[in-house]
C-alpha positions in Angstrom: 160.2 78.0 55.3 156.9 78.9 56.3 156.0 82.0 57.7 153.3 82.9 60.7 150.9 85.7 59.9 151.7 88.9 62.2 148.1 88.6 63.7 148.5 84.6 64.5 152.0 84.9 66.2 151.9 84.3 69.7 152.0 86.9 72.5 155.1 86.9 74.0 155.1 85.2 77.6 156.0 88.3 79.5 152.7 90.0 77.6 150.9 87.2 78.4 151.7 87.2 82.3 151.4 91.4 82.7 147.5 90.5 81.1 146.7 87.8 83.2 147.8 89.0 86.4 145.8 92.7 85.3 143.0 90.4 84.9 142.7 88.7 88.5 143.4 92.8 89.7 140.1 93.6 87.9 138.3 90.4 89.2 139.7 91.3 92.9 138.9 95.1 92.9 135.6 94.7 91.1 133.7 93.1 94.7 135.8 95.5 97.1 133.8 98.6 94.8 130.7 97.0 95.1 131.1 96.5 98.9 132.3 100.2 99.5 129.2 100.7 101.5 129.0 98.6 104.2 126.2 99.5 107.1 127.2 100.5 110.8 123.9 100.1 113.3 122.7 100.0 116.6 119.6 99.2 118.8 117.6 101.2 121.8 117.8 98.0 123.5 119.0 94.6 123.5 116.8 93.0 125.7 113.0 93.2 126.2 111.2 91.0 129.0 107.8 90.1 129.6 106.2 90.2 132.6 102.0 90.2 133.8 101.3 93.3 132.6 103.8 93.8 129.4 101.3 95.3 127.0 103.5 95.4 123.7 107.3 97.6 123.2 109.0 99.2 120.6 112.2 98.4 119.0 114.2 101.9 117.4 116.3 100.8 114.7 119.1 103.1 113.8 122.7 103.3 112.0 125.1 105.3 109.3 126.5 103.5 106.0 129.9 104.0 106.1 131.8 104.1 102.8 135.0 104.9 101.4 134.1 106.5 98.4 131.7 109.2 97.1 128.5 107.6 96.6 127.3 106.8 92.7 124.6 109.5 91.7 122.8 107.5 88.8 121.3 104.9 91.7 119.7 106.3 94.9 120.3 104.3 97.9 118.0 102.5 99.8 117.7 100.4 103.4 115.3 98.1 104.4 115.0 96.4 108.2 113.2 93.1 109.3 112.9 91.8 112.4 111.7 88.2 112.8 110.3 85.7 115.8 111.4 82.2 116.1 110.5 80.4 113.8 107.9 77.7 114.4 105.4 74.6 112.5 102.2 75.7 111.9 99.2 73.9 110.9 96.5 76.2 108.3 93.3 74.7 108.0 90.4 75.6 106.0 86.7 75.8 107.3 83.6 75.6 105.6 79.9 75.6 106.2 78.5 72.5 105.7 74.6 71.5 106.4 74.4 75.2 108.5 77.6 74.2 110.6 81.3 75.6 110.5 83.7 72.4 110.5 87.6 72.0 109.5 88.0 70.4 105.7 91.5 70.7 104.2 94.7 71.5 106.5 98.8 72.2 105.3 101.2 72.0 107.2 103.7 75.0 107.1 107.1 73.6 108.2 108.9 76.9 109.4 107.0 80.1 110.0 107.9 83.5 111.9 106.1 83.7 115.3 106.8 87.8 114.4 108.2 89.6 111.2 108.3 93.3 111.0 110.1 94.6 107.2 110.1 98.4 107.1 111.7 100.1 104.0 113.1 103.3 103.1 110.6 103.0 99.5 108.0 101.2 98.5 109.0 97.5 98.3 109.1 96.9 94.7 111.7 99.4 94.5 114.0 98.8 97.7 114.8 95.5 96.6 114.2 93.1 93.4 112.3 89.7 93.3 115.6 87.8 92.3 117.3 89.6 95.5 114.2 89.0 97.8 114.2 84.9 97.0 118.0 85.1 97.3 117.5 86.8 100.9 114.5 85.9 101.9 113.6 89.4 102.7 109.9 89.7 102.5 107.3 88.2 104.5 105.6 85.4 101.9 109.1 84.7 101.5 110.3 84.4 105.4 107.7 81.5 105.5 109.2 78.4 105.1 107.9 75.1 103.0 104.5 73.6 103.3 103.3 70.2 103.2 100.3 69.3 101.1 97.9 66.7 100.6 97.3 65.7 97.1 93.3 66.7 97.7 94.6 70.2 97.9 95.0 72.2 94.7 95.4 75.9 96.2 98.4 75.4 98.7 99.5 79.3 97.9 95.6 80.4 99.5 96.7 78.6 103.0 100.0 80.9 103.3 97.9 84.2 102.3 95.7 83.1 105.1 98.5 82.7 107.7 100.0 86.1 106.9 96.3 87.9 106.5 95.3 86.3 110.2 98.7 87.3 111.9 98.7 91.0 110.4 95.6 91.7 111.9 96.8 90.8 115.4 99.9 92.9 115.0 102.5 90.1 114.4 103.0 90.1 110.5 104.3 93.9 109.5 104.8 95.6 105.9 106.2 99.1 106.9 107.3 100.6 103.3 108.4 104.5 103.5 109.2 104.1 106.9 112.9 103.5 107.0 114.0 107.3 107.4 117.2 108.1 105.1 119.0 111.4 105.3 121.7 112.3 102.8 122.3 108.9 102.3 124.4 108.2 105.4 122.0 108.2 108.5 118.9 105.6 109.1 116.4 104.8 111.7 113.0 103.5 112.4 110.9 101.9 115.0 109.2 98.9 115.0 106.1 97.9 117.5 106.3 95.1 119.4 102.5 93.3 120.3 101.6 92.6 123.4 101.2 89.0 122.7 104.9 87.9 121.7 106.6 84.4 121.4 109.6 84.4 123.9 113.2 83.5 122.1 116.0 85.7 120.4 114.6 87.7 117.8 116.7 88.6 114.2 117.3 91.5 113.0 118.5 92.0 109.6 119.4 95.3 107.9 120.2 95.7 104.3 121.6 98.2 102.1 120.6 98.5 98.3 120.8 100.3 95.1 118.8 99.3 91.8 117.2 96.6 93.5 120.5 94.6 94.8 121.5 94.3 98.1 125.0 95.9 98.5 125.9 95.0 102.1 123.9 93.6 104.8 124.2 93.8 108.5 122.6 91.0 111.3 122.1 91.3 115.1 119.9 90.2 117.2 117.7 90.6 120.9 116.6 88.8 123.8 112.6 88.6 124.2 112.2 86.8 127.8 109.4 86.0 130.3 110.2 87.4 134.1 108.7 86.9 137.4 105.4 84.9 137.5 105.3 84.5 133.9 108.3 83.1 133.5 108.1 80.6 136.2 104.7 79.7 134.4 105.7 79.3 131.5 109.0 77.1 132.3 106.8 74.7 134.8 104.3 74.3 131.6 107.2 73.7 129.4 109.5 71.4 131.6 107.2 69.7 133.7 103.8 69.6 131.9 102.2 67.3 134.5 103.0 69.0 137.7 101.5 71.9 135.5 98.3 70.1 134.7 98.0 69.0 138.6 98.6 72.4 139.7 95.9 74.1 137.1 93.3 71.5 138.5 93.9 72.3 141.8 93.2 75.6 141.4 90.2 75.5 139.5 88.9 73.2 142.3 89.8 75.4 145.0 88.2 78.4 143.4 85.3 76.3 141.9 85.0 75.2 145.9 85.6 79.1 146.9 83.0 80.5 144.9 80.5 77.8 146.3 81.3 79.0 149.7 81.2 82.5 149.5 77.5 81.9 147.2 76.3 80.1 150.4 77.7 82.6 152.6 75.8 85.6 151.1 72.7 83.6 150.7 72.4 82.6 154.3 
């Protein structure tokens, strides 16, 4: 009769079952310690309205990571914010000088980009978060932009996006904050982020995100209200939801004023 090696004979079943189900344990507790910090935040507001003289706010972002375990000590912790506008198309176009005069030459079409976006970090980017994590996330502002459309005559699509994020940062509306995200003892956060003057109305996202070595470990969204009041508001919806009543009324008032200032010119000159 022939005769199974000791190390090919088969486990016996009850073995095999006690290894298995140690097995799905490990798989099950293995996300529940990775997720043992998980963020706990709040806003100084939750709604911000725009009226004839709103000349810009200020959002203060704050929270506390809760956790239920002592926190590792071989990975320092860090939190990064971002806050981002509605998203909206937007057409880049490129300008060059041709026989001494300035004229439009190539255009892209970007298909979704923030009207806003604020990022503020506890660390310098690089180090908050990891490029794998940031395309997974979508954390960072070249990022936040959405697809673009281009023609086959263009050959540097990437140059139209660097020139949509270099024209909004100068007006205020584009935002890399790193080292502003305050962290003490690795528990309680806060910043602020400044709000221009000239802001898009709609619900605005706010996303906050907690990482160590470069991956996010938990991440926590809310959001706010940005609305038009008073006579901005009732300009803005007449231009919106009835553009031609809007056009009529715009003309009538540039008549009458056009007709105003004739009067009163004749006036004083008589």
């Amino acid at each position: 009769m022939m005769t199974i090696p000791p190390r090919l004979r088969p486990l016996p079943f009850p073995l095999l079952l006690s290894g298995a189900l140690l097995f799905l344990f490990a798989l099950q507790v293995a996300p529940l310690r990775a997720q043992d910090e998980r963020v706990v935040a709040g806003l100084s507001q939750n709604r911000i309205t725009i009226s004839t003289g709103f000349d810009g706010s200020e959002i203060l972002v704050f929270g506390a990571v809760r956790r239920e375990s002592p926190p590792p000590a071989d990975s320092p912790l860090q939190v990064i914010i971002s806050v981002s506008g509605p998203a909206q198309p937007v057409t880049v176009r490129r300008k060059e000088k041709r026989l001494g005069i300035w004229v439009n030459t190539d255009a892209v079409e970007i298909g979704s980009a923030p009207s806003f976006y604020a990022v503020a970090s506890s660390a310098p980017f690089g180090e908050a978060l990891s490029e794998a994590e940031d395309l997974r996330y979508r954390v960072s502002i070249p990022r936040a932009i959405g697809s673009i459309e281009v023609p086959d005559e263009v050959s540097d699509p990437a140059s139209f996006t660097e020139a949509l994020i270099r024209i909004r940062s100068r007006s205020g509306l584009y935002q890399t904050n790193p080292g502003t995200v305050h962290l003490s003892e690795e528990t309680l956060f806060e910043t602020s982020v400044e709000l221009p003057s000239n802001l898009t109305e709609g619900d605005y996202r706010i996303r906050i995100f907690l990482t160590r070595n470069g991956r996010v470990i938990d991440a926590y969204e809310t959001s706010i209200a940005v609305r038009k009041v008073g006579l901005e508001r009732f300009l803005y919806s007449l231009a919106h939801e009835r553009p031609l009543l809007y056009g009529l009324m715009s003309l009538a008032i540039a008549i009458i004023a056009g007709w105003g200032a004739s009067a009163a010119f004749r006036l004083i000159k008589s």
